[in-house]
N, C-alpha and C positions, 0 to 999 in steps of 0.2 A: 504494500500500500504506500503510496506516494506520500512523504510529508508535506505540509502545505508550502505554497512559493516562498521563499525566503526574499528580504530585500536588501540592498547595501551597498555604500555609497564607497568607490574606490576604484584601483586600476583594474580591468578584466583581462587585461594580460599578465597579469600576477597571481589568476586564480588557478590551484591544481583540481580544477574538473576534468570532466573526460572529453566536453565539449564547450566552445564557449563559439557564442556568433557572434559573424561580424557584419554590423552594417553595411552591405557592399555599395557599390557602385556597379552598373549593370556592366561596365567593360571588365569589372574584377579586377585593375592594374594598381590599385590604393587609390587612397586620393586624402582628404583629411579625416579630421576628426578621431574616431572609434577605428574607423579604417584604417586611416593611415599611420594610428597608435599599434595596432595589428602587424600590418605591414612591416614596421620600423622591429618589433620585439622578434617577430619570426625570425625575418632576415630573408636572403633572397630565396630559400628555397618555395617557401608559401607564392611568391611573385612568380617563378617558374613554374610550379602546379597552376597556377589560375592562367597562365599565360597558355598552357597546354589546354586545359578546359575550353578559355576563348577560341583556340587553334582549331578544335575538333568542332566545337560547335556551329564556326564561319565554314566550316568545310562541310557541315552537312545541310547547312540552312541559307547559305550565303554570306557575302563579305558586309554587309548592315545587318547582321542580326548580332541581338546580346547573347554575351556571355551568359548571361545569366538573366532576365529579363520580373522584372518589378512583382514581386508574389512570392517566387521562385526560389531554390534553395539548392547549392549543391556542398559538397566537403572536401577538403583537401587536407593533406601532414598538417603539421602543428609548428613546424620547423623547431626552432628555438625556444620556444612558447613550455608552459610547463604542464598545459594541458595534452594531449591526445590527438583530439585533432581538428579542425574547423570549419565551421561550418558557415557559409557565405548567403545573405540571402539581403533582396533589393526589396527597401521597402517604397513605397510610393510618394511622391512629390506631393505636398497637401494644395490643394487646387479650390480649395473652398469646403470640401467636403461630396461636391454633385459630380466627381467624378468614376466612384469606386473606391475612394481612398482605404473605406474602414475594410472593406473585403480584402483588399491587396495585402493591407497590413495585416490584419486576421492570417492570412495564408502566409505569410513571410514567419510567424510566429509555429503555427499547425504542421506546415511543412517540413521547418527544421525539428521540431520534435518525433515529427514523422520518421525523420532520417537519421536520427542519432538512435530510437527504439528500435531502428531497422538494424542497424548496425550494432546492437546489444550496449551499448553505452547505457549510464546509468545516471550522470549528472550533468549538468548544463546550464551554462550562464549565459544569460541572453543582455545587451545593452539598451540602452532606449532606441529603437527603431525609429527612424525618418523625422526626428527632434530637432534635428540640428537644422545642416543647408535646404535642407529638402521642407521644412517650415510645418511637419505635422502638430498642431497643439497638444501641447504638454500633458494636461488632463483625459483630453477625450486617444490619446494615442494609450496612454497608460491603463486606460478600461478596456480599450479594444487586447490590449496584449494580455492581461490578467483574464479578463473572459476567454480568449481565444487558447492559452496555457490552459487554464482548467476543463475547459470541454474537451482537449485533446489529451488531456493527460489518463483518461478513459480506455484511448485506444493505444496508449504506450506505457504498460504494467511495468516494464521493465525501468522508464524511470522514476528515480525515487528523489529525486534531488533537482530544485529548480531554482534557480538564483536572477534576479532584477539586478543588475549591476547598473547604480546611478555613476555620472560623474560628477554629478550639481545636485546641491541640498533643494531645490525646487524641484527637483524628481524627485529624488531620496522622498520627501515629504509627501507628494501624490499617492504614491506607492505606498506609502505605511497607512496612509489614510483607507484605501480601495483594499488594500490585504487585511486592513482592524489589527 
C-alpha cells in the first residue's frame, strides 16, 4: 500500500529515489530551470541518451516532430545523479487554461508513474511541472498533479513512495495545504 504523497522543499537532484522527473523540454536537449539543474548534475551522458531518443524519434516521424511531445513521458540513465534513473516528461504551456492544459499536465504526471510501475521502480520525485517558463499557475497546477498522482497510484501497487519536490516556499506551501 502506497504511503500518502510526501512534500518538500529542496534540490531533486540530490534525492536517492529510484526515479525522479524532469521537467522537459519537448527537444529533450536541457534548457533551464529543473531541466537544466538535471542536465548540469547528470553530466553529459543523460544529454547523449535524450539526444538518441530525439534521433530515433525524427527518424521514425520526421525531422519536426518532438522528442518527446507535451503529455508525454519517456526514461533515460540517471548518469551522475544519485537516483536510478529519469524520467523526462513535457508539460504544457498555460494558455489560459481553454487549451487542454489541465489534461496535458494530468498525463505528464499518470504517464510517468505509469513508466516507472512499469519498470518495477518503487519511488519517485516529481518537481512542479510547467510552473516556471511555461507560466502554469501555481495553485491550480499543484491540484491537477496531487489528483492526477492519487488516481494513478491505483494502477501502480508497486509504488510506495511519492515525493513533490518544491524549489520555492510558495509551492512548498500549496502543496502542504492540498496534501492536509
Amino acid at each position: 500500500m502506497p504511503e500518502k504523497p510526501g512534500v518538500m522543499r529542496g534540490d531533486i537532484t540530490k534525492l536517492a529515489v529510484d526515479v525522479i522527473v524532469n521537467a522537459a523540454n519537448s527537444g529533450l536537449m536541457g534548457g533551464g530551470g529543473v531541466d537544466g539543474a538535471i542536465h548540469s548534475a547528470a553530466g553529459p551522458s543523460l544529454l547523449a541518451e535524450c539526444a538518441e531518443i530525439a534521433r530515433k524519434r525524427r527518424k521514425e516521424e520526421g525531422p519536426e516532430a518532438a522528442a518527446c511531445p507535451a503529455g508525454e513521458a519517456v526514461i533515460t540513465g540517471a548518469g551522475n545523479l544519485p537516483c536510478k534513473r529519469v524520467i523526462h516528461t513535457v508539460g504544457p504551456v498555460w494558455y489560459g487554461g481553454t487549451q487542454g492544459e489541465a489534461e496535458l499536465l494530468a498525463s505528464c504526471y499518470r504517464k510517468s508513474l505509469l513508466l516507472a510501475g512499469g519498470e518495477g521502480f518503487s519511488s519517485i520525485a516529481f518537481p512542479n511541472i510547467s510552473t516556471g517558463v511555461y507560466g502554469y499557475p501555481k495553485r491550480e497546477a499543484a491540484g491537477v498533479a496531487v489528483t492526477a498522482v492519487m488516481k494513478t497510484l491505483s494502477e501502480t501497487p508497486g509504488i510506495t513512495k511519492v515525493i513533490f519536490v518544491c524549489f520555492d516556499e510558495e509551492n512548498l506551501a500549496i502543496y502542504r495545504k492540498i496534501l492536509g
